[in-house]
DSSP file (Angstrom, degrees, kcal/mol; ACC not computed):
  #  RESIDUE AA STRUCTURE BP1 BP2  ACC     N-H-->O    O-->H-N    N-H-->O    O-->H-N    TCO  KAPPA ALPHA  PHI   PSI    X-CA   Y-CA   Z-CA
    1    1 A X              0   0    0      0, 0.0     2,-0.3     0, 0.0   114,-0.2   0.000 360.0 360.0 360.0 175.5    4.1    1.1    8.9
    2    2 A X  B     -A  114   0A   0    112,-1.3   112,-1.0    20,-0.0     2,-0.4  -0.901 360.0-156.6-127.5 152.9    3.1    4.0   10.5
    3    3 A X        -     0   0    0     -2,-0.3     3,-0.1   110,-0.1   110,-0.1  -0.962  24.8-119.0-151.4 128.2    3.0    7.6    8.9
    4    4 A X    >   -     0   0    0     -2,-0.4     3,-2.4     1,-0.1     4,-0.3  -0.257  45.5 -93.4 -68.1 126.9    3.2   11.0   11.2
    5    5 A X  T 3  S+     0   0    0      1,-0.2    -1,-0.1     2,-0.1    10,-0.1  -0.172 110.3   4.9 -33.7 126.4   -0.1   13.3   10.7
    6    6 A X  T >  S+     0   0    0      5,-0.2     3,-1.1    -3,-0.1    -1,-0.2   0.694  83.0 142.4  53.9  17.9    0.5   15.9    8.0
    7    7 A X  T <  S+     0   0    0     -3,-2.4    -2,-0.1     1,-0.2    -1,-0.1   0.992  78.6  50.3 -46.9 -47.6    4.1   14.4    7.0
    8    8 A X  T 3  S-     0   0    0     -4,-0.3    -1,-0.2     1,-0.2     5,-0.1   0.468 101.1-141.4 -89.3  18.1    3.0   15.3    3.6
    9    9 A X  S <  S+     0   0    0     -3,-1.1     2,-0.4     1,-0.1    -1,-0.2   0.589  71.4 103.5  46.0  16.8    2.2   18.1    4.4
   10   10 A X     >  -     0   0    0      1,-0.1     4,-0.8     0, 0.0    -2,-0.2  -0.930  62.4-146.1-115.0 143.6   -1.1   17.9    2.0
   11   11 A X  H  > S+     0   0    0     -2,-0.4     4,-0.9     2,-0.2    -5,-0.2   0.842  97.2  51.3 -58.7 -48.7   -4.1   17.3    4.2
   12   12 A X  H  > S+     0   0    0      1,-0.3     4,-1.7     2,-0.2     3,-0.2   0.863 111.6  45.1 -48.1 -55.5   -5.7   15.1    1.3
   13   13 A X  H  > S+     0   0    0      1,-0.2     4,-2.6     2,-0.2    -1,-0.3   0.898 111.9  55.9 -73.7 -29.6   -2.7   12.9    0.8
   14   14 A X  H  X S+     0   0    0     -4,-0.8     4,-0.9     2,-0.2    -2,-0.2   0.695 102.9  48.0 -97.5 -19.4   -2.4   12.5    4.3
   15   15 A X  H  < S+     0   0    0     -4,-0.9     4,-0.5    -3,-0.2    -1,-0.2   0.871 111.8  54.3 -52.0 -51.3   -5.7   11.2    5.2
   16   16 A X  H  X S+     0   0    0     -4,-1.7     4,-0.6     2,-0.2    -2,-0.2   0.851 102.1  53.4  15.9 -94.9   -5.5    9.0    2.8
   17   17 A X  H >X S+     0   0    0     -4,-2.6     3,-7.3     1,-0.2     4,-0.6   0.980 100.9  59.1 -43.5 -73.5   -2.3    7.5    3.7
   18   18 A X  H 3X S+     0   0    0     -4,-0.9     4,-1.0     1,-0.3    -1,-0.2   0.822 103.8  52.1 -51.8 -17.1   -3.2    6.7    7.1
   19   19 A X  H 34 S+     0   0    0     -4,-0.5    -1,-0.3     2,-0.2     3,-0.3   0.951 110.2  54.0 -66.3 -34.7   -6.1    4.5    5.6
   20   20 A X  H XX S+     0   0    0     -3,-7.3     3,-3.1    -4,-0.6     4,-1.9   0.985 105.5  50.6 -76.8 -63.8   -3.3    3.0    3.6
   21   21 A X  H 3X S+     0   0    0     -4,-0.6     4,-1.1     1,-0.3    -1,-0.4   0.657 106.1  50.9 -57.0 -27.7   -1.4    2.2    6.5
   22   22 A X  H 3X S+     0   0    0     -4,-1.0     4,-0.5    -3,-0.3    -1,-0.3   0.282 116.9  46.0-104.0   3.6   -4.3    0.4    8.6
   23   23 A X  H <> S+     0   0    0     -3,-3.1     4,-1.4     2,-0.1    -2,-0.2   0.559 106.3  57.5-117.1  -4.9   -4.9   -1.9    5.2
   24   24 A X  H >< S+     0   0    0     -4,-1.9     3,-0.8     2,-0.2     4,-0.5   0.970 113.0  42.6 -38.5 -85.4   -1.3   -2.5    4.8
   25   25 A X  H >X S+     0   0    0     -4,-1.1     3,-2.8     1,-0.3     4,-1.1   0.805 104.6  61.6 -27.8 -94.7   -1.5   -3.9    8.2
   26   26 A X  H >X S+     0   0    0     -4,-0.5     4,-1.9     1,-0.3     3,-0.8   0.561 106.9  42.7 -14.1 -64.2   -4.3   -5.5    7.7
   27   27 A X  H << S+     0   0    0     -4,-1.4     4,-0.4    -3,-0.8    -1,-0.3   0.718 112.7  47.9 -67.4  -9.5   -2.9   -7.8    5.1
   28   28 A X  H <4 S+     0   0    0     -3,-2.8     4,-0.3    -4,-0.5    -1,-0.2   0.637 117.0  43.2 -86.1  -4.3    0.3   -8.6    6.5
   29   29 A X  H <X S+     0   0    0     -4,-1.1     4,-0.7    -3,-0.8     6,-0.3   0.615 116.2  52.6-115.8 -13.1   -1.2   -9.4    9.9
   30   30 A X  T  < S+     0   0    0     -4,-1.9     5,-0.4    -5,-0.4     9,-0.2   0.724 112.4  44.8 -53.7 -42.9   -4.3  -11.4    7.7
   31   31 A X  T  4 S+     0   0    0     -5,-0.5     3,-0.2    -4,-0.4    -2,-0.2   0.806 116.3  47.2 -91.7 -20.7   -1.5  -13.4    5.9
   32   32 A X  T  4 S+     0   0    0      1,-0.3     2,-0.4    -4,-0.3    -1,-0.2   0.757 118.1  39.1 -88.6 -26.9    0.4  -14.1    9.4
   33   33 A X  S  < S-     0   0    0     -4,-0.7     2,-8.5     0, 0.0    -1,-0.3  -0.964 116.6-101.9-141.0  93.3   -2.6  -15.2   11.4
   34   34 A X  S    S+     0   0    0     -2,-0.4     2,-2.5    -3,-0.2     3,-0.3   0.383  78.6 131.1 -38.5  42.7   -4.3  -17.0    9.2
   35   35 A X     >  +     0   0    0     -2,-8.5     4,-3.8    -5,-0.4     3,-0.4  -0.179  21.1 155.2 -94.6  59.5   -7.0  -14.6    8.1
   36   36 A X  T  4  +     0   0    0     -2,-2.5     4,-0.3     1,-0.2    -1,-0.2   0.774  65.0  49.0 -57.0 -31.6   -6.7  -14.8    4.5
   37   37 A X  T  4 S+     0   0    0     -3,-0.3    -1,-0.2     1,-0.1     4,-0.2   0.736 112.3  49.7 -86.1  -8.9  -10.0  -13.9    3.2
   38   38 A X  T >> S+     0   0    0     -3,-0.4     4,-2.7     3,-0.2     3,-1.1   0.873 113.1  48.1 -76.9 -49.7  -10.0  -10.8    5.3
   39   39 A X  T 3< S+     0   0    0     -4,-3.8    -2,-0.1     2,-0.2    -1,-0.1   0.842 106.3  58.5 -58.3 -17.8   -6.2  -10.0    3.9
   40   40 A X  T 34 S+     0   0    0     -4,-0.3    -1,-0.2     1,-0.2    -2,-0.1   0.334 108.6  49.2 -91.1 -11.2   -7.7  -10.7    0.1
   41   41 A X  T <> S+     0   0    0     -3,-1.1     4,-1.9    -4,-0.2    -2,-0.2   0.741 106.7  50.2-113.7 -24.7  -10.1   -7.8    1.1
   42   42 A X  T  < S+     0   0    0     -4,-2.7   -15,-0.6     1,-0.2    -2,-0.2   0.019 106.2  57.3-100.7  41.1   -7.7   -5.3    2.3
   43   43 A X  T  > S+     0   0    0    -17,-0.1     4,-1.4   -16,-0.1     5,-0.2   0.048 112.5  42.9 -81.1 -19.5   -5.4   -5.7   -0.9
   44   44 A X  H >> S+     0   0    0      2,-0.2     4,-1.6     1,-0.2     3,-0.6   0.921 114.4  46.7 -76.8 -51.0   -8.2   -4.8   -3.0
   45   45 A X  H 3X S+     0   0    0     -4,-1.9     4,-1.7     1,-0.3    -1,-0.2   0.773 114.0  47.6 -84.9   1.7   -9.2   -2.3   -1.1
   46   46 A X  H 3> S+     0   0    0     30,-0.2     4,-2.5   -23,-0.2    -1,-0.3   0.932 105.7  58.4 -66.3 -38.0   -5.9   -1.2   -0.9
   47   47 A X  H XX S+     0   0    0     -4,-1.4     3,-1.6    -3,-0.6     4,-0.7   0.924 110.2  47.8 -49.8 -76.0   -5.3   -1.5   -4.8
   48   48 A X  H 3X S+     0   0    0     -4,-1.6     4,-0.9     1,-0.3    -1,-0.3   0.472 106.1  57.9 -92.3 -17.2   -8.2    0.9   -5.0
   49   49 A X  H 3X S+     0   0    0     -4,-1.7     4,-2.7    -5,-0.2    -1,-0.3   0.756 109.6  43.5 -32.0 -42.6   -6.6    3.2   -2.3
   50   50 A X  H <X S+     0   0    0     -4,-2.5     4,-3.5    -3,-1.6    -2,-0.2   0.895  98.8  76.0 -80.4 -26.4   -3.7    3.6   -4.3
   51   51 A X  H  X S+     0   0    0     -4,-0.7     4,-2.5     1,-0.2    -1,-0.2   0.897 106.7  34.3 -27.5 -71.9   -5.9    4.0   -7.2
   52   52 A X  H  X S+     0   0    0     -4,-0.9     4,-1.2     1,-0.2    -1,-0.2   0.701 106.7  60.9 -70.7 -29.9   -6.6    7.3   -6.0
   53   53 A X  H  X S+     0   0    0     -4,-2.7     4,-2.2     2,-0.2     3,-0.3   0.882 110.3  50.6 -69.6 -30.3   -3.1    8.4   -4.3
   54   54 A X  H  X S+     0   0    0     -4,-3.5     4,-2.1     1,-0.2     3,-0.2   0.996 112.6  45.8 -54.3 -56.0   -1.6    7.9   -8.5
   55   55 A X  H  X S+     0   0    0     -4,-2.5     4,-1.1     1,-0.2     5,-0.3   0.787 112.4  56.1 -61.2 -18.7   -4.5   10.0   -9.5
   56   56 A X  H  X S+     0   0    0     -4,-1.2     4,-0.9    -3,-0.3    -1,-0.2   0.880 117.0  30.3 -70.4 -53.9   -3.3   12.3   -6.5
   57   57 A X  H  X>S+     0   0    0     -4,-2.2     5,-1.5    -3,-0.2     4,-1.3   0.645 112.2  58.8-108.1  14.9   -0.1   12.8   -7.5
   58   58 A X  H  <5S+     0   0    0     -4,-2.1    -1,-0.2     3,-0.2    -2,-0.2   0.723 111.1  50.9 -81.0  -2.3   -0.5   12.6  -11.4
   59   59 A X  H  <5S+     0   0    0     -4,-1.1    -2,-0.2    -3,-0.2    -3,-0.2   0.589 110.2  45.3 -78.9 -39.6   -2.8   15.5  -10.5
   60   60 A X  H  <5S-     0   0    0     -4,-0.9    -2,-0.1    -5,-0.3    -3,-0.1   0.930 116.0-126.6 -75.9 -40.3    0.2   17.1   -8.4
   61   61 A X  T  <5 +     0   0    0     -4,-1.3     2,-1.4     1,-0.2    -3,-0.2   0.745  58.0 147.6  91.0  25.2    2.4   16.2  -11.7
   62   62 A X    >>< -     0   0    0     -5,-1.5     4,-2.2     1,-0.1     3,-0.7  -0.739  30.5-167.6-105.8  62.5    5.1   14.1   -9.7
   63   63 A X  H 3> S+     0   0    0     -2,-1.4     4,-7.3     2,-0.2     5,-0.2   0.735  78.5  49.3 -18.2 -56.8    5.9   11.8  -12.1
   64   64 A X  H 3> S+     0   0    0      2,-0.2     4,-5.5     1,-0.2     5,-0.3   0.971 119.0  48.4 -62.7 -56.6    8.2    9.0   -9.7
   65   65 A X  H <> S+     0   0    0     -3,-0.7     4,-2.4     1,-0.3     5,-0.2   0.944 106.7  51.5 -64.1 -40.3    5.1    9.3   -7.2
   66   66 A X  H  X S+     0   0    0     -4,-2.2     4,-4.0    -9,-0.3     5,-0.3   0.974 113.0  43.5 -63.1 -54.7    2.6    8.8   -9.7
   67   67 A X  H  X S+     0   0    0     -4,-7.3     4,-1.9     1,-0.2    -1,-0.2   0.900 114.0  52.2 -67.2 -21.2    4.4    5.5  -11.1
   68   68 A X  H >X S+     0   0    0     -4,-5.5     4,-1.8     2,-0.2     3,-1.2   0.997 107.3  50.7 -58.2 -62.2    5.0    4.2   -7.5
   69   69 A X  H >X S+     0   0    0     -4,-2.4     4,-1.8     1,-0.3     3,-1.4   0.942 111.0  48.3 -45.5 -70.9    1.3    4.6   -6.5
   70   70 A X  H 3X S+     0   0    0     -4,-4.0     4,-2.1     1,-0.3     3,-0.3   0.888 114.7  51.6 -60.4 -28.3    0.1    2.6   -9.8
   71   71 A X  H <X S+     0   0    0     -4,-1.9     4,-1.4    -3,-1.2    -1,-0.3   0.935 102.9  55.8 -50.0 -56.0    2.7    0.1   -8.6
   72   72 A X  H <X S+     0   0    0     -4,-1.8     4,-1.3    -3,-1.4    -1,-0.2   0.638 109.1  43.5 -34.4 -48.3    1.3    0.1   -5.4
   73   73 A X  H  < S+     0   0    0     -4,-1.8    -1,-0.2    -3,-0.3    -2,-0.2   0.795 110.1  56.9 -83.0 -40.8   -2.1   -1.0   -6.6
   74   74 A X  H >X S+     0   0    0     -4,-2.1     4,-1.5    -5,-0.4     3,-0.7   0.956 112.7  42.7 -61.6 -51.5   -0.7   -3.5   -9.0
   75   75 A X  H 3X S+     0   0    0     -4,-1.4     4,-1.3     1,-0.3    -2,-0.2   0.723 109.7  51.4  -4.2 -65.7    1.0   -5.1   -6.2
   76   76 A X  H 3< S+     0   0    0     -4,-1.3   -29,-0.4    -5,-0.2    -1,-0.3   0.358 108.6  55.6 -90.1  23.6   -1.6   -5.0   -3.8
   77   77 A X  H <4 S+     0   0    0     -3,-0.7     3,-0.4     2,-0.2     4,-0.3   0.664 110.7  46.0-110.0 -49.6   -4.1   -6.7   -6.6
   78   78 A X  H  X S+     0   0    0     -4,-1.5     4,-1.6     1,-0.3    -2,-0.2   0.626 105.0  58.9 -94.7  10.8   -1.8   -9.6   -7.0
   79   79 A X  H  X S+     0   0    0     -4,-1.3     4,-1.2     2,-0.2    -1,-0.3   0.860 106.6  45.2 -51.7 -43.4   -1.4   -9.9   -3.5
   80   80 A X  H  4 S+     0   0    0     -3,-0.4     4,-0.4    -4,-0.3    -2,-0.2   0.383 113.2  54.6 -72.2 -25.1   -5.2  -10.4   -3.4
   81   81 A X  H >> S+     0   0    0     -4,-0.3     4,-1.5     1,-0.2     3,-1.1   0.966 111.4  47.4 -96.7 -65.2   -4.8  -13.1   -6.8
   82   82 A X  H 3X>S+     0   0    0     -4,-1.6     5,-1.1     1,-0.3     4,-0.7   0.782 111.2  44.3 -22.9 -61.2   -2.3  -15.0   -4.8
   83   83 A X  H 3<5S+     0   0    0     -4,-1.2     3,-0.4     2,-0.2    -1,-0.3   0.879 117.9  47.6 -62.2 -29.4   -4.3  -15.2   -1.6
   84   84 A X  H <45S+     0   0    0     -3,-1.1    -1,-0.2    -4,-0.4    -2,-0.2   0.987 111.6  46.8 -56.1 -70.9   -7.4  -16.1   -3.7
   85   85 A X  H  <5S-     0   0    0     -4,-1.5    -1,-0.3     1,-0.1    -2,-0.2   0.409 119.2-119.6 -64.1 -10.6   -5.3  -19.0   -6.0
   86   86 A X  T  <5S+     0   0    0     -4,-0.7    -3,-0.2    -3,-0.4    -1,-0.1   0.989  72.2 137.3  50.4  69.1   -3.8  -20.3   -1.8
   87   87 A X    >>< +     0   0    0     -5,-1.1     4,-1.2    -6,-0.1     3,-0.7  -0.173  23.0 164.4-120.8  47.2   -0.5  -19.6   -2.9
   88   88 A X  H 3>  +     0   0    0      1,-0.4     4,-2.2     2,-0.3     5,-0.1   0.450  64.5  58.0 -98.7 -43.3    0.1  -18.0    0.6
   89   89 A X  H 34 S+     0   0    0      2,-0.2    -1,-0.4     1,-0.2    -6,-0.0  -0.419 112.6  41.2 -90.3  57.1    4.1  -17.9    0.4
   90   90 A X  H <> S+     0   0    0     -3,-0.7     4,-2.6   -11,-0.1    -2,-0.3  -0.107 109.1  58.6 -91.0 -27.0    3.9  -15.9   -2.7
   91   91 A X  H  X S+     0   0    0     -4,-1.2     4,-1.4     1,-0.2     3,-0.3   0.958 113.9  39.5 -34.2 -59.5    1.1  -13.8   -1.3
   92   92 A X  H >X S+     0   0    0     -4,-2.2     4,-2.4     1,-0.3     3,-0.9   0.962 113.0  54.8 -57.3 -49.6    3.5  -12.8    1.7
   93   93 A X  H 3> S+     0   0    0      1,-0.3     4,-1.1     2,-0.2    -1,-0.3   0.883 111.8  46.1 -77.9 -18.8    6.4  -12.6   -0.6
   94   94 A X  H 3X S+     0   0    0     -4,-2.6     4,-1.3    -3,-0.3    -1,-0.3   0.671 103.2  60.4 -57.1 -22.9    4.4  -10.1   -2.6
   95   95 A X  H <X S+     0   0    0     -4,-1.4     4,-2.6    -3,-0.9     5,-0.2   0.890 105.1  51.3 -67.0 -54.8    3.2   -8.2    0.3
   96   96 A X  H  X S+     0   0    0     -4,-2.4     4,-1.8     2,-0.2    -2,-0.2   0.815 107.3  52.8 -42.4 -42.4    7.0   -7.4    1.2
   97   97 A X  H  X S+     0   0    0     -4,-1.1     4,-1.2    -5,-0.2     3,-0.4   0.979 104.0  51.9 -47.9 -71.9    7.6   -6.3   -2.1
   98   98 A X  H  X S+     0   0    0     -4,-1.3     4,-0.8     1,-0.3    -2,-0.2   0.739 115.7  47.9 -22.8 -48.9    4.7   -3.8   -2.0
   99   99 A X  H >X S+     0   0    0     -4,-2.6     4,-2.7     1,-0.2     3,-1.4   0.954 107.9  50.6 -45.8 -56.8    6.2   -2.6    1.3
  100  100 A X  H 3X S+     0   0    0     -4,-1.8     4,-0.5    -3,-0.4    -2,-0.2   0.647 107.9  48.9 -64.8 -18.6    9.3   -2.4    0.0
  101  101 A X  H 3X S+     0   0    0     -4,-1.2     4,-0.9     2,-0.1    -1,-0.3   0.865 116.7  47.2 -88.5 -22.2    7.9   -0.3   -3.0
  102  102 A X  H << S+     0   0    0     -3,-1.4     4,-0.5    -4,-0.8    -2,-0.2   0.806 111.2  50.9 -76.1 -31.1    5.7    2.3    0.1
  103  103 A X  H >X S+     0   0    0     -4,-2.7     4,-2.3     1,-0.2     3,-1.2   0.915 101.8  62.1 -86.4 -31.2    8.9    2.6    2.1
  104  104 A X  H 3X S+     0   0    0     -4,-0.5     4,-3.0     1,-0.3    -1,-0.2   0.856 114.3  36.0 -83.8 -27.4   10.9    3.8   -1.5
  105  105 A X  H 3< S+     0   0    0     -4,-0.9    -1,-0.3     2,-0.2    -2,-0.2   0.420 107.4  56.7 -98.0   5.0    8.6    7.0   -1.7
  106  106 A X  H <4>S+     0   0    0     -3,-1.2     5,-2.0    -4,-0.5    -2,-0.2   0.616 111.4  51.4-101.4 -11.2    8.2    7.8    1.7
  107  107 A X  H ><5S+     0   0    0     -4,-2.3     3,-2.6     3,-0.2    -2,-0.2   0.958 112.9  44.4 -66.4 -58.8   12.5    7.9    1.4
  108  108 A X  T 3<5S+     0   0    0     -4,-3.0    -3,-0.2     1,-0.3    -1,-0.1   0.845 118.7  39.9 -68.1 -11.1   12.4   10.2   -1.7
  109  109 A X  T 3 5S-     0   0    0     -4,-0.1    -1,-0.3     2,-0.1    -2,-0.1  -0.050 110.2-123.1-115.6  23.9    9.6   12.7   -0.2
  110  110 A X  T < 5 +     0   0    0     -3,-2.6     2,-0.5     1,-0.2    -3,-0.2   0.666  60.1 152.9  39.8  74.3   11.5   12.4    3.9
  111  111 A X      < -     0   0    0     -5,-2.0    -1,-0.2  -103,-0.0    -2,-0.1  -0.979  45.5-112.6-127.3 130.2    8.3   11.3    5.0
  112  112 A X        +     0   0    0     -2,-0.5  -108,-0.1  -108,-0.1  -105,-0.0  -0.278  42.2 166.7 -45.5 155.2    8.7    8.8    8.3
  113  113 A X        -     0   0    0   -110,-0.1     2,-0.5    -3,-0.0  -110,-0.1  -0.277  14.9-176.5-172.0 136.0    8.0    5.7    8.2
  114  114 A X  B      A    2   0A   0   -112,-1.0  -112,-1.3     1,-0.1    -2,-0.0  -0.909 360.0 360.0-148.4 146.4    8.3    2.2    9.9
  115  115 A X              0   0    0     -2,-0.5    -1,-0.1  -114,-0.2   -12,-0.0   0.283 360.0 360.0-112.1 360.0    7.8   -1.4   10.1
């Protein structure tokens, strides 16, 4: 999905993001086109994106954000176990989820975004 320069209106978080968003991509368009070990490397290194947006906003003190982000990481880790293990339809159906968990905090904080 794609997420508008300085929605969050922190410069930090928003650099950030937009990394998040081009390894999103990267694994759902890895897992579609059969580029699996390349998708199994941008869930980690998403995981370890997100790593840092939890500490971002348990630093910020935004509880909701905080637990989405460590969600976020967990998610994009066992995306990564999946793809490893060839389980390829749960990879994907874990990759939706994950979405589904980015799209629920860019609704409570009215930040754009679309897939």
């Amino acid at each position: 999905f794609a997420v508008a320069a300085l929605a969050w209106e922190e410069p930090e978080l928003d650099s950030i993001m937009l990394q998040a968003v081009a390894l999103e991509e990267k694994v759902h368009l890895g897992l579609a086109c059969e580029k699996k070990p390349a998708a199994a490397e941008a869930a980690l290194n998403l995981a370890a994106l997100f790593d840092d947006i939890e500490k971002f906003w348990e630093r910020k003190g935004v509880e909701s954000s905080h637990e989405r982000s460590r969600d976020v990481a967990v998610r994009a880790r066992a995306v990564a176990g999946l793809i490893e293990r060839g389980d390829y339809d749960g990879a994907k159906l874990a990759a939706e989820n994950m979405a589904a968990n980015c799209r629920g905090c860019h609704v409570m904080h009215a930040v754009p975004c679309e897939q």
